[in-house]
C-alpha positions in Angstrom: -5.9 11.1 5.4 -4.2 13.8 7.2 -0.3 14.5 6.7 0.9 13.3 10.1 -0.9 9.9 9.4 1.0 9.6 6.0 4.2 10.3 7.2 3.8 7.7 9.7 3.4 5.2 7.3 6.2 6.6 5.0 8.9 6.0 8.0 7.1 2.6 8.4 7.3 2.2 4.4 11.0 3.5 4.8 11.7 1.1 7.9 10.1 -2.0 6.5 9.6 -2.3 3.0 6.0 -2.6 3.0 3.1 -1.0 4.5 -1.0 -2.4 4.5 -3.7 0.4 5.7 -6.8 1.5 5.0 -8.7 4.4 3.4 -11.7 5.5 3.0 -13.3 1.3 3.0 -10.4 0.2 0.9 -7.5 -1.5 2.0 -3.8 -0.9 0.5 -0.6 -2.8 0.4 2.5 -0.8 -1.0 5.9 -2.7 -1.4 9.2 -2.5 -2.5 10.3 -4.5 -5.6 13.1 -4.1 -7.3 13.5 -0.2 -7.0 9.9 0.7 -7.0 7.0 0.6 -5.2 4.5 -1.6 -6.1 0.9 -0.5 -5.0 -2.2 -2.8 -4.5 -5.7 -1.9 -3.8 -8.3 -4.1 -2.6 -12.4 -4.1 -1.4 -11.9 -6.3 1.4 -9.3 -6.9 4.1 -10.2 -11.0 3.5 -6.2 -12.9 3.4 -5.6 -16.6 2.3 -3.9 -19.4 4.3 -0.9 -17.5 3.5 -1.6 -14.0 5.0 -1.5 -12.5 1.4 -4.9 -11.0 0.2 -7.1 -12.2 -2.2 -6.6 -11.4 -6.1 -10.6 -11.5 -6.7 -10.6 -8.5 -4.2 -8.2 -6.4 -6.3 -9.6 -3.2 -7.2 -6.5 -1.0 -8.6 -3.0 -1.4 -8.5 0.7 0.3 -10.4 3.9 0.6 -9.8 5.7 3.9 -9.1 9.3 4.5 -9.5 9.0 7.7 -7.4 10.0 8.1 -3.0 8.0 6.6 -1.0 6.4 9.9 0.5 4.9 10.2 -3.1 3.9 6.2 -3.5 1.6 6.8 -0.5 0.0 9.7 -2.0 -0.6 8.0 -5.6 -3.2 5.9 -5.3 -5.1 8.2 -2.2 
């Protein structure tokens, strides 16, 4: 993912609260909680009745206490 892509999604992370993109056939969801940003990976793009995706799907996931410029760049 090149630089200008992830800043796009930092001011979007920064704006919002919470991002969802994908990456090389995996789809993430970053959000704030608390302070930090909690970071979700998943195999498939598949969401419940409630727009959320599906747990089975899960394939990695943290939290990071760090900016959100570096949350982005964690899990890549």
């Amino acid at each position: 993912m090149n630089y200008k892509t992830i800043i796009k999604l930092k001011n979007k992370l920064d704006e919002t609260g919470q991002i969802e993109f994908e990456h090389s056939n995996l789809y993430y969801e970053i959000f704030i909680s608390d302070d930090d940003y909690v970071i979700n990976i998943y195999s498939s793009n598949e969401k419940d009745e409630d727009d959320e995706y599906i747990i089975e799907n899960i394939v990695d996931g943290g939290v990071y206490s760090g900016d959100s410029l570096d949350a982005i760049k964690f899990m890549l």
